[in-house]
PyMOL CGO cylinders between C-alpha atoms (Angstrom):
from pymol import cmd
from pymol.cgo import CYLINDER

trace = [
    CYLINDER, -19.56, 2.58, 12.30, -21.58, 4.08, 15.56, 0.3, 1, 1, 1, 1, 1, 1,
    CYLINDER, -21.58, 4.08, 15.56, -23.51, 7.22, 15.92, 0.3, 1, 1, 1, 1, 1, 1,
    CYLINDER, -23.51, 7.22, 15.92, -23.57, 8.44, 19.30, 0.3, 1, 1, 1, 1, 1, 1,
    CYLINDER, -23.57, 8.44, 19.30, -26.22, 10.58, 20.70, 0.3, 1, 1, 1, 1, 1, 1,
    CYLINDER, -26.22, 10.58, 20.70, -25.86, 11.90, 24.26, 0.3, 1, 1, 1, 1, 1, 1,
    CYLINDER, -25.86, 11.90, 24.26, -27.03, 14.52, 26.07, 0.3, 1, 1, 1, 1, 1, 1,
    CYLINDER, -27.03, 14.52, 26.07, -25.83, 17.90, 26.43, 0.3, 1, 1, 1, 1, 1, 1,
    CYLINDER, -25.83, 17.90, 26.43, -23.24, 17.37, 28.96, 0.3, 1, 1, 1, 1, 1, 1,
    CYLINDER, -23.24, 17.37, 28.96, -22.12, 14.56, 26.79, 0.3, 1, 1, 1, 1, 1, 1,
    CYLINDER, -22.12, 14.56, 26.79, -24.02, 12.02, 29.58, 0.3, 1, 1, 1, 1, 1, 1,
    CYLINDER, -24.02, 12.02, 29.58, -25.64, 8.86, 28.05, 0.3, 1, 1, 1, 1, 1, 1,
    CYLINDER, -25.64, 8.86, 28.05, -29.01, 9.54, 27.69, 0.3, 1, 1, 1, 1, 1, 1,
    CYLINDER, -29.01, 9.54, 27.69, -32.74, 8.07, 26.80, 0.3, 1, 1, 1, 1, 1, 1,
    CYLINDER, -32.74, 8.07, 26.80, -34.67, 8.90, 23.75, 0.3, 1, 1, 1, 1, 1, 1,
    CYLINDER, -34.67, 8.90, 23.75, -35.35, 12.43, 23.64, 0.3, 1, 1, 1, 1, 1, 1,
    CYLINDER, -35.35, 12.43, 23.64, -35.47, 15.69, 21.31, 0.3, 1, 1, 1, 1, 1, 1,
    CYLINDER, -35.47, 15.69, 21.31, -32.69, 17.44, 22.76, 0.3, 1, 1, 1, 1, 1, 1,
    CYLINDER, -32.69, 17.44, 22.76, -29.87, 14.69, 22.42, 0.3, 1, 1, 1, 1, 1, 1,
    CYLINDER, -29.87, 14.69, 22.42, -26.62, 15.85, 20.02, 0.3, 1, 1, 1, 1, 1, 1,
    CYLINDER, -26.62, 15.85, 20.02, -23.86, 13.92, 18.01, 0.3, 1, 1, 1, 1, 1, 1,
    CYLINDER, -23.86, 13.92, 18.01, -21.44, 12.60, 20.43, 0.3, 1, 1, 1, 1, 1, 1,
    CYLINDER, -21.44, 12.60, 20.43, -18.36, 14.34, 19.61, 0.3, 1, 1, 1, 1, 1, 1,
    CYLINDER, -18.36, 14.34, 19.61, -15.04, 12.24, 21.25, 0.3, 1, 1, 1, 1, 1, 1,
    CYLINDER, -15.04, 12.24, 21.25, -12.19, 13.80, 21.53, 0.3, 1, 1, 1, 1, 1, 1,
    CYLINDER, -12.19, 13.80, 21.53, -10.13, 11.39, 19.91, 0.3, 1, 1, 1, 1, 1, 1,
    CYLINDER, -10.13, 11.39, 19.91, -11.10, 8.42, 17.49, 0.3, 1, 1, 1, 1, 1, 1,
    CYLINDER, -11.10, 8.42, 17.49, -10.02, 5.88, 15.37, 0.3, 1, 1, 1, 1, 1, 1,
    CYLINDER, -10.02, 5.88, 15.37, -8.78, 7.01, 11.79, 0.3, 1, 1, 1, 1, 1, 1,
    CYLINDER, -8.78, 7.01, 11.79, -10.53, 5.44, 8.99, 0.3, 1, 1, 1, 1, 1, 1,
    CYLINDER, -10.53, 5.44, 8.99, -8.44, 4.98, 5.55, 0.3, 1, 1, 1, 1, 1, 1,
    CYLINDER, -8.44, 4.98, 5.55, -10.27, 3.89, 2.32, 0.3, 1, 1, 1, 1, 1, 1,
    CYLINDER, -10.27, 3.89, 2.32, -6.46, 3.46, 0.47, 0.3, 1, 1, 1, 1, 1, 1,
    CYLINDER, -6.46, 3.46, 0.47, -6.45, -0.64, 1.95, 0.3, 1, 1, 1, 1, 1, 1,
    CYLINDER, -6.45, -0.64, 1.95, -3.90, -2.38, 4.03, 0.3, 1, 1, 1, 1, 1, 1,
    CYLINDER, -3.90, -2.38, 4.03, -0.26, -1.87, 4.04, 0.3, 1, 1, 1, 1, 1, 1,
    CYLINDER, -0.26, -1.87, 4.04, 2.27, -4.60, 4.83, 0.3, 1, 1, 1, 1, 1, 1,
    CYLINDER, 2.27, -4.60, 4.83, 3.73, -5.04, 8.44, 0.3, 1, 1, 1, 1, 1, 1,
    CYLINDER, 3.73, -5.04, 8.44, 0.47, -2.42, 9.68, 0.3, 1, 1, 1, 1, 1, 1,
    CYLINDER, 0.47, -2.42, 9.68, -1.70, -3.27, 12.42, 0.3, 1, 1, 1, 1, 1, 1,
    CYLINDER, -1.70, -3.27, 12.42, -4.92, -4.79, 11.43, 0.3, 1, 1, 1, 1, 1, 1,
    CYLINDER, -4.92, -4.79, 11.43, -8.07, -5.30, 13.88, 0.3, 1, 1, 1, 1, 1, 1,
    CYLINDER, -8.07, -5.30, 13.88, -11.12, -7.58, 13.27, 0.3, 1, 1, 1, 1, 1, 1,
    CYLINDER, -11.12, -7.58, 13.27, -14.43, -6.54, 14.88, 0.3, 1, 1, 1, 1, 1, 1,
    CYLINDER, -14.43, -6.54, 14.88, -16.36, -9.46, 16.10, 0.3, 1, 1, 1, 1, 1, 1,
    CYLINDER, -16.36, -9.46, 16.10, -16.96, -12.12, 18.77, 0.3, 1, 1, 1, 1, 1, 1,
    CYLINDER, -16.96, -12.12, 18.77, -14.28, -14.32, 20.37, 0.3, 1, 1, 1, 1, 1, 1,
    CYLINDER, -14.28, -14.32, 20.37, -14.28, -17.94, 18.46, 0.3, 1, 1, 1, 1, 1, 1,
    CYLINDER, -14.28, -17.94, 18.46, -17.63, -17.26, 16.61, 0.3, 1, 1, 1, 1, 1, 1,
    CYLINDER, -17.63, -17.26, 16.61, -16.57, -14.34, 13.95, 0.3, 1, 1, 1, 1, 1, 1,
    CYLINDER, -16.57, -14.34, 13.95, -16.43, -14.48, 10.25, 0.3, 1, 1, 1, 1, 1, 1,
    CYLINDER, -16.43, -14.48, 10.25, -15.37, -11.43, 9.40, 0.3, 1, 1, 1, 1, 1, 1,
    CYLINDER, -15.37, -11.43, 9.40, -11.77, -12.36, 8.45, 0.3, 1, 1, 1, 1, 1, 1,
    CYLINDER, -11.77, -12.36, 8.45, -13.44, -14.09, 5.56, 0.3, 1, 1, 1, 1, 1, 1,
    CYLINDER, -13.44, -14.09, 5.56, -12.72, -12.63, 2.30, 0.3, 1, 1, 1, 1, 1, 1,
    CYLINDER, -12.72, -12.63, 2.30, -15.27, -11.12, -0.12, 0.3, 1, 1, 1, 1, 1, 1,
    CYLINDER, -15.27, -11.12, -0.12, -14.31, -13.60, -2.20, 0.3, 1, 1, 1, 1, 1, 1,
    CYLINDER, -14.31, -13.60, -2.20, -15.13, -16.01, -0.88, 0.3, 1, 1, 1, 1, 1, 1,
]
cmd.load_cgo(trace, "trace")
């Protein structure tokens, strides 16, 4: 999870007082109800050096 703070035109911008929420106009849907069989899953993390497909469990 990222929060964005831009300017306002919606520019990147440096520190300062007047930056605002980024507000895209579309994002990715986040579901707390768990995976569903056959769905698209994706892994954040770095090519050949990730561990985040480990379970909690383990």
């Amino acid at each position: 999870m990222f929060r964005v703070y831009t300017g306002p035109d919606g520019e990147p911008a440096g520190p300062k007082r007047h930056q605002h929420p980024f507000k895209p106009k579309w994002h990715f849907p986040v579901s707390l109800q768990g995976v569903k069989e056959e769905r698209l899953r994706q892994v954040m993390g770095y090519p050949d050096s990730t561990d985040r497909f480990l379970s909690n469990r383990v």
